[in-house]
N, CA, C and O atoms as a CHARMM CRD file, in Angstrom:
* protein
*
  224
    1    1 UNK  N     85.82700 107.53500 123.03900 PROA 1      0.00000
    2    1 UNK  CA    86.57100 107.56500 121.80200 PROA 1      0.00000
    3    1 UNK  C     87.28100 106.22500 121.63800 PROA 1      0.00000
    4    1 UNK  O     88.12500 105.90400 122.47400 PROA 1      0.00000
    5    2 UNK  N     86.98300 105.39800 120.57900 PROA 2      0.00000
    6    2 UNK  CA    87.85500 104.23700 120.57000 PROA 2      0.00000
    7    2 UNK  C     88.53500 104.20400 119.02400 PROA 2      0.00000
    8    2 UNK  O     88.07900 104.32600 117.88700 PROA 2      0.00000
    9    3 UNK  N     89.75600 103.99500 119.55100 PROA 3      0.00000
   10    3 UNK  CA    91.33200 104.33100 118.62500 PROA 3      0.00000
   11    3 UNK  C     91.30600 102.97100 117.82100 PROA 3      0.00000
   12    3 UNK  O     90.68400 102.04300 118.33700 PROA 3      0.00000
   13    4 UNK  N     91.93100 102.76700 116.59600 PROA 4      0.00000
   14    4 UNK  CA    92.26100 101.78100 115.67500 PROA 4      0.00000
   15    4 UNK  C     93.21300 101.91300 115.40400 PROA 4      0.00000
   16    4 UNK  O     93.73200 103.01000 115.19300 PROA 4      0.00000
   17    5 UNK  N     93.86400 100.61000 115.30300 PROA 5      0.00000
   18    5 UNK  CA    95.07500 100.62100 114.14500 PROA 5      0.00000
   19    5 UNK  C     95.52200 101.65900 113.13500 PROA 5      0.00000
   20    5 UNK  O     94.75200 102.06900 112.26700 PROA 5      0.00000
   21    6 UNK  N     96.61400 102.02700 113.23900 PROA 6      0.00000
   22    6 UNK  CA    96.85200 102.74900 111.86500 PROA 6      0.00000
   23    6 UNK  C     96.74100 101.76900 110.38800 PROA 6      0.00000
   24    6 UNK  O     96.91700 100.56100 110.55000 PROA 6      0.00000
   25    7 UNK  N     96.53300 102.13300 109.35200 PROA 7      0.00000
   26    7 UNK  CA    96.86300 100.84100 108.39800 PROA 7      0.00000
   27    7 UNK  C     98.45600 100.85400 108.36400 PROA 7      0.00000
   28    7 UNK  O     99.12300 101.62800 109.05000 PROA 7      0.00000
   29    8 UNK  N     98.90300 100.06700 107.63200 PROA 8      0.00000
   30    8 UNK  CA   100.22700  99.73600 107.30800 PROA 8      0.00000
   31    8 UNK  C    100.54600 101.20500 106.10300 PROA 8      0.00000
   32    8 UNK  O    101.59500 101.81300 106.31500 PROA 8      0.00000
   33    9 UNK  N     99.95900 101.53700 105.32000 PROA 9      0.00000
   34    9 UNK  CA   100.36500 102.77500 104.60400 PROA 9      0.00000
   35    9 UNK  C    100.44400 103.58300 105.12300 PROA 9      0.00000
   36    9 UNK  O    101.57400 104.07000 105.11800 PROA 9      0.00000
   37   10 UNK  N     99.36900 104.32200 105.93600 PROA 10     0.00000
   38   10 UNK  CA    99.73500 105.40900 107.10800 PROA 10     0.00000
   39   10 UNK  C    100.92300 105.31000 107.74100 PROA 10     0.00000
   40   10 UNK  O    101.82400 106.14900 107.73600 PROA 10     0.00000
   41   11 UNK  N    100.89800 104.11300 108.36500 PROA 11     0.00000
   42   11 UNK  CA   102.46100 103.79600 109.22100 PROA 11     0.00000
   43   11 UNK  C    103.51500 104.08000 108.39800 PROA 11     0.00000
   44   11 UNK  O    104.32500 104.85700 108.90300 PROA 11     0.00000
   45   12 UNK  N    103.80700 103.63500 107.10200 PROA 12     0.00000
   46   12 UNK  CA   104.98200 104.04800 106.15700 PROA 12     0.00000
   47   12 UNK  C    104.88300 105.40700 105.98500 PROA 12     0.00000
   48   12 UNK  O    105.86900 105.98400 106.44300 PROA 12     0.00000
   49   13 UNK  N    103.98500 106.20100 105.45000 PROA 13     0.00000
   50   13 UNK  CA   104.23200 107.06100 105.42800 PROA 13     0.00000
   51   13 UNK  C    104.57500 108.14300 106.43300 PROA 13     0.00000
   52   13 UNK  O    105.43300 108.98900 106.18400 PROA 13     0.00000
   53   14 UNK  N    103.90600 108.10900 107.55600 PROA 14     0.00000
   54   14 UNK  CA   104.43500 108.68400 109.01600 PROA 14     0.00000
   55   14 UNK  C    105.71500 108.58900 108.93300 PROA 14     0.00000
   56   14 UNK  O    106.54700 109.47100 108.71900 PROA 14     0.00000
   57   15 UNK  N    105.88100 107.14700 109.16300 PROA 15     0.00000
   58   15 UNK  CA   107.51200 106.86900 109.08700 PROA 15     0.00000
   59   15 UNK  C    108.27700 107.99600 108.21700 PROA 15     0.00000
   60   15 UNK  O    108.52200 109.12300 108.64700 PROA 15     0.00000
   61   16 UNK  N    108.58100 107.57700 107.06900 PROA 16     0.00000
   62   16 UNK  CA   108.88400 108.36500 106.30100 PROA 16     0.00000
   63   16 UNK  C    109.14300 109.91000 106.05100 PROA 16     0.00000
   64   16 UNK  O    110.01800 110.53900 105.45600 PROA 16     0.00000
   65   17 UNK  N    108.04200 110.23600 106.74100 PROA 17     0.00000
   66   17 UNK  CA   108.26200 111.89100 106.87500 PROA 17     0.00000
   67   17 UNK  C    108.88800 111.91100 108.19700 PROA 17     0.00000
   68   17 UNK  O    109.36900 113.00200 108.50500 PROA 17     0.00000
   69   18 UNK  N    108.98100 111.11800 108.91400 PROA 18     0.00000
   70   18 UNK  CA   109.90400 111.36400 110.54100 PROA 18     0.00000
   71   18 UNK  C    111.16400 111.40100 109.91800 PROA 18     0.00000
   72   18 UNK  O    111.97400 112.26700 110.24700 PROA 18     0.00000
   73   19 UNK  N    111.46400 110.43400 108.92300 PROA 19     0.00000
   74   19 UNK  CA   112.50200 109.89500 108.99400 PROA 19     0.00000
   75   19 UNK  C    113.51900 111.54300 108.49300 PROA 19     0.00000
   76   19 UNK  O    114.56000 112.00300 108.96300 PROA 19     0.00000
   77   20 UNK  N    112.56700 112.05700 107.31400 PROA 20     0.00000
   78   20 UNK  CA   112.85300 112.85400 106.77000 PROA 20     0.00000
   79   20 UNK  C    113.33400 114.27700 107.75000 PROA 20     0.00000
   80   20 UNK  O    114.37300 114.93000 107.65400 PROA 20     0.00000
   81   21 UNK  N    112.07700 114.48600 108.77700 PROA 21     0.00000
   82   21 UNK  CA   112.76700 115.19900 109.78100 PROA 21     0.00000
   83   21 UNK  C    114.53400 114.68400 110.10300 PROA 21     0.00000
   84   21 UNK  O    115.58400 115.01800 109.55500 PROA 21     0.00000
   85   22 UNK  N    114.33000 114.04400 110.87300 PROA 22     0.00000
   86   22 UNK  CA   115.64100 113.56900 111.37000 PROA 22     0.00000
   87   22 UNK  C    116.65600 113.65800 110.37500 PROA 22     0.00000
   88   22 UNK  O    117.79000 113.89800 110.79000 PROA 22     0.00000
   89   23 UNK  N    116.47100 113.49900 109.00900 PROA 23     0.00000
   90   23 UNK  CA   117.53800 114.10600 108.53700 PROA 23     0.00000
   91   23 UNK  C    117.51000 115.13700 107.92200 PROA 23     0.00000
   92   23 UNK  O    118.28300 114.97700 106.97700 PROA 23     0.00000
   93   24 UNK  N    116.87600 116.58400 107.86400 PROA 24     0.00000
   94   24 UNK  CA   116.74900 117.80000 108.11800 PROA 24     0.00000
   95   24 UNK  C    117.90700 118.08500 108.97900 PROA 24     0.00000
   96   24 UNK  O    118.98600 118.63500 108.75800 PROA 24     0.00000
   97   25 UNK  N    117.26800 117.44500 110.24100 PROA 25     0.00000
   98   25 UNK  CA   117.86100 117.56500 111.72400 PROA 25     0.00000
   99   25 UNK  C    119.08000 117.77200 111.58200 PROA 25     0.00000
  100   25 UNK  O    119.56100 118.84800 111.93500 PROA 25     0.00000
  101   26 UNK  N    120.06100 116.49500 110.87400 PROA 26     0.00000
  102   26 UNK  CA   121.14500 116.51800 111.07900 PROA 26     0.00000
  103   26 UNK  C    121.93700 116.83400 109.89300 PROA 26     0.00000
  104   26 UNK  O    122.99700 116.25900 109.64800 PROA 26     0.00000
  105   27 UNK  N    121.31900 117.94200 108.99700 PROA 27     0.00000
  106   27 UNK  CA   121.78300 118.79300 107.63300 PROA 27     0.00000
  107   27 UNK  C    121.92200 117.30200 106.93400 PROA 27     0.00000
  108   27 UNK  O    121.60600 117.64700 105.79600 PROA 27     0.00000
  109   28 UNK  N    122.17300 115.89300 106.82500 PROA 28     0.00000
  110   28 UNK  CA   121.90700 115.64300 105.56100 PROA 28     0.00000
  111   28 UNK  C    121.48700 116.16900 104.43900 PROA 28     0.00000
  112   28 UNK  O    122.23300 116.37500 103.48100 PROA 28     0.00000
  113   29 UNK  N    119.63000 116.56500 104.47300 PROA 29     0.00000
  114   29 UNK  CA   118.80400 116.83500 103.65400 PROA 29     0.00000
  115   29 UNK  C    119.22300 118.56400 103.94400 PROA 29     0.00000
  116   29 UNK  O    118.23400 119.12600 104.41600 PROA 29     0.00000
  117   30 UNK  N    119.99800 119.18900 103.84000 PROA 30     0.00000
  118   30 UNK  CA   120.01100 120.68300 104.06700 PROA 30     0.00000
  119   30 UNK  C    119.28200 121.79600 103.09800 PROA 30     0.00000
  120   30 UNK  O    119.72200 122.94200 103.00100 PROA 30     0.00000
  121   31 UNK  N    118.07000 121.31200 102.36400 PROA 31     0.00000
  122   31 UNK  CA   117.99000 122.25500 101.07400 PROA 31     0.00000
  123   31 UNK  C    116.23800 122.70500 101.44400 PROA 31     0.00000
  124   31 UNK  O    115.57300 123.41200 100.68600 PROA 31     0.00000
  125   32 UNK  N    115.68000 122.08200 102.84800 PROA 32     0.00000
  126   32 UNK  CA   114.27300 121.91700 102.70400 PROA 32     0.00000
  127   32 UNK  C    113.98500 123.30100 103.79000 PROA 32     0.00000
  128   32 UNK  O    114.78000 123.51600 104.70500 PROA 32     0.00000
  129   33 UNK  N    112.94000 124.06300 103.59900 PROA 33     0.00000
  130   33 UNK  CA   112.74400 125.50800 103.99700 PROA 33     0.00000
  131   33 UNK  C    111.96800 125.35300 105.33400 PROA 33     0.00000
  132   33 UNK  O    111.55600 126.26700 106.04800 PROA 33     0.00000
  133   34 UNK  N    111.88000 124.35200 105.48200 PROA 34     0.00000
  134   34 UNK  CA   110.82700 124.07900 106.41300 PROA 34     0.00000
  135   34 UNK  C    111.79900 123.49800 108.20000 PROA 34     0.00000
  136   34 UNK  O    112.86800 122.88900 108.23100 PROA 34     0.00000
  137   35 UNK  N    111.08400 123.88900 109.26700 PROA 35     0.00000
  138   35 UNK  CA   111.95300 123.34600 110.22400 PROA 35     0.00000
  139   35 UNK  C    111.75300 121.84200 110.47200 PROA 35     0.00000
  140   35 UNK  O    110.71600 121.22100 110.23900 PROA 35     0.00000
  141   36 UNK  N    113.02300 121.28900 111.03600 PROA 36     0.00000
  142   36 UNK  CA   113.28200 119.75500 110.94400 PROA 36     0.00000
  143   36 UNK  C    111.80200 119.60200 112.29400 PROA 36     0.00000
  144   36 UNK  O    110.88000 118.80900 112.11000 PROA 36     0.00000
  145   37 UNK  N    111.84900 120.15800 113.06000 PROA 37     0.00000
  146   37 UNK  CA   110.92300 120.16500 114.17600 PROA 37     0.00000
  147   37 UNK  C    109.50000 119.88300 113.12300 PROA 37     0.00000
  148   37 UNK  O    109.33600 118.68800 112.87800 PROA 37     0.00000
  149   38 UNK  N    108.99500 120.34900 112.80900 PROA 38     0.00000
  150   38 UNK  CA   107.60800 120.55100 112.30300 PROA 38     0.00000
  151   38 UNK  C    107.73000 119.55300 111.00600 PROA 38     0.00000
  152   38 UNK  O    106.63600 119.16300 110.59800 PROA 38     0.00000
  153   39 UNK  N    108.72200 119.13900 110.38500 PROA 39     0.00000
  154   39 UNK  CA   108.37700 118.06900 109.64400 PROA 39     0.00000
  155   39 UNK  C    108.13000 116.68900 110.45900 PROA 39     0.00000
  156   39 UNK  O    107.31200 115.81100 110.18200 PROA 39     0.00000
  157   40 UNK  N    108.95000 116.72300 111.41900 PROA 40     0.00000
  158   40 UNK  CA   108.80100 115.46100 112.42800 PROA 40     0.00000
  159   40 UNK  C    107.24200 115.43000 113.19400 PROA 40     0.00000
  160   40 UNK  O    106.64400 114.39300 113.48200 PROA 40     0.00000
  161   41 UNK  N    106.85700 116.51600 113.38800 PROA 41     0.00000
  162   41 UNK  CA   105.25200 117.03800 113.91000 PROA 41     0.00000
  163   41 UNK  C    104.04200 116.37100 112.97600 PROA 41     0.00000
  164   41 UNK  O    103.06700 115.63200 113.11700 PROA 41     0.00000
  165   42 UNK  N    104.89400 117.28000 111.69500 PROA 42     0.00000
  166   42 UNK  CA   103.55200 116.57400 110.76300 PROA 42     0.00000
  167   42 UNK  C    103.51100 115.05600 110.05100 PROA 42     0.00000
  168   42 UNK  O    102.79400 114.48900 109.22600 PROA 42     0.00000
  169   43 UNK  N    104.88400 114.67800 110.97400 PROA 43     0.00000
  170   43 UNK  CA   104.79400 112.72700 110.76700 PROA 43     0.00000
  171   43 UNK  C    103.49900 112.35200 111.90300 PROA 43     0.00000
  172   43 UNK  O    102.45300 111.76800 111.62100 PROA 43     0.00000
  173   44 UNK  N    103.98000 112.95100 113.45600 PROA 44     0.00000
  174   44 UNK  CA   103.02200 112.20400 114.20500 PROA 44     0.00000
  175   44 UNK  C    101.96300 112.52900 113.82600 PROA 44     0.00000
  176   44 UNK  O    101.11300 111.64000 113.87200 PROA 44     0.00000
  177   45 UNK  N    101.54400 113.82700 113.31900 PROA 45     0.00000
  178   45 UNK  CA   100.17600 114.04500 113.31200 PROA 45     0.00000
  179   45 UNK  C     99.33600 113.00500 112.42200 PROA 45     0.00000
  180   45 UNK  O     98.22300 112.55500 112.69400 PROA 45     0.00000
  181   46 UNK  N    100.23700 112.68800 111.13900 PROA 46     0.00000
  182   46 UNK  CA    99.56400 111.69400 110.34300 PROA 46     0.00000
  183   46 UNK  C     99.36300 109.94200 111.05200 PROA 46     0.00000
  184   46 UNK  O     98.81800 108.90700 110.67100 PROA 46     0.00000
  185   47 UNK  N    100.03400 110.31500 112.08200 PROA 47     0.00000
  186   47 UNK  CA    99.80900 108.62500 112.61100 PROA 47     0.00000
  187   47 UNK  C     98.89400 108.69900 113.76600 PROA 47     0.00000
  188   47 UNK  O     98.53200 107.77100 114.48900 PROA 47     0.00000
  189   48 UNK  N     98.54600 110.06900 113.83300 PROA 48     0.00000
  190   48 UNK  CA    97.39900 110.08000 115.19300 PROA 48     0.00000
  191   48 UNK  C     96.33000 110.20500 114.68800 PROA 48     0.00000
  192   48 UNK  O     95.34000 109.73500 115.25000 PROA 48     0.00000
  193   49 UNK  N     96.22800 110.90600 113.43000 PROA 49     0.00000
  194   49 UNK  CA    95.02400 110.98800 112.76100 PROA 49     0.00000
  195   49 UNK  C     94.36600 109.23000 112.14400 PROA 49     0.00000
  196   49 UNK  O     93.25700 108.69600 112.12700 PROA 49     0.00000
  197   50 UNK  N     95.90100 108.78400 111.66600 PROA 50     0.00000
  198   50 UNK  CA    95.71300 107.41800 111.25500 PROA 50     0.00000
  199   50 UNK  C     95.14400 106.45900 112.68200 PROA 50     0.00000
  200   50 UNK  O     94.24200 105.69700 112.33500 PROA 50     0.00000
  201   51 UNK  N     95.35200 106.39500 113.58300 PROA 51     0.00000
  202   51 UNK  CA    94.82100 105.69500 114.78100 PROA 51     0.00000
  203   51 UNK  C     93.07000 106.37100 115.48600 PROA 51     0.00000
  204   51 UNK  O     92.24900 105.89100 116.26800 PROA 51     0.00000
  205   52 UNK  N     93.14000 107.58600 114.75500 PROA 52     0.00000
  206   52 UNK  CA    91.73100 108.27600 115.42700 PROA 52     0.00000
  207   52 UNK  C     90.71300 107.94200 114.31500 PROA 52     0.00000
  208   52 UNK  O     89.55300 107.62300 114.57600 PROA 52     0.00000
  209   53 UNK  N     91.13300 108.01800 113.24000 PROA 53     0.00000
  210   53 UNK  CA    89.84800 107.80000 112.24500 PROA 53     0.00000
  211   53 UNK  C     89.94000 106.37900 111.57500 PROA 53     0.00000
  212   53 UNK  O     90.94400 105.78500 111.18300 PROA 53     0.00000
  213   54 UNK  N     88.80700 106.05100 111.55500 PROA 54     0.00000
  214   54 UNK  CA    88.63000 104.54000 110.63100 PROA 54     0.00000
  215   54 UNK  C     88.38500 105.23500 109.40800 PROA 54     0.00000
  216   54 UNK  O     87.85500 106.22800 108.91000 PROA 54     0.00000
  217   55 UNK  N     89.48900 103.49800 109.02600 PROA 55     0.00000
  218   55 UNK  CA    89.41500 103.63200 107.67200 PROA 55     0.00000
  219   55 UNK  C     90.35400 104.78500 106.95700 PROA 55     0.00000
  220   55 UNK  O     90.24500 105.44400 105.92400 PROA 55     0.00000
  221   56 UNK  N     91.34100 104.70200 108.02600 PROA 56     0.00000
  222   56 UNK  CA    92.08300 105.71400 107.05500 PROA 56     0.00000
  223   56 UNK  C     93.80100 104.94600 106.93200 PROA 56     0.00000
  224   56 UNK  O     94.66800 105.48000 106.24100 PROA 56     0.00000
């Protein structure tokens, strides 16, 4: 299996939804139904998917 770069959009957006966890996490964002855990999940997942598939 050989891994690639994420692009730079993937990376922002990963980012972004982590970031969003983390402030779930710490009730900032207190209005979202979803757990702060599993929004932070479905950041990495988008940056592992972004490093496993070309071209994405």
């Amino acid at each position: 299996m050989k891994l690639s770069a994420p692009t730079q959009i993937v990376f922002l957006i990963s980012l972004v939804i982590a970031i969003v966890g983390i402030l779930v996490a710490l009730a900032i964002i207190p209005s979202l139904p979803v757990s702060a855990f599993w929004i932070v999940v479905t950041g990495y997942v988008v940056l592992a998917l972004g490093c496993l598939l070309k071209r994405v």
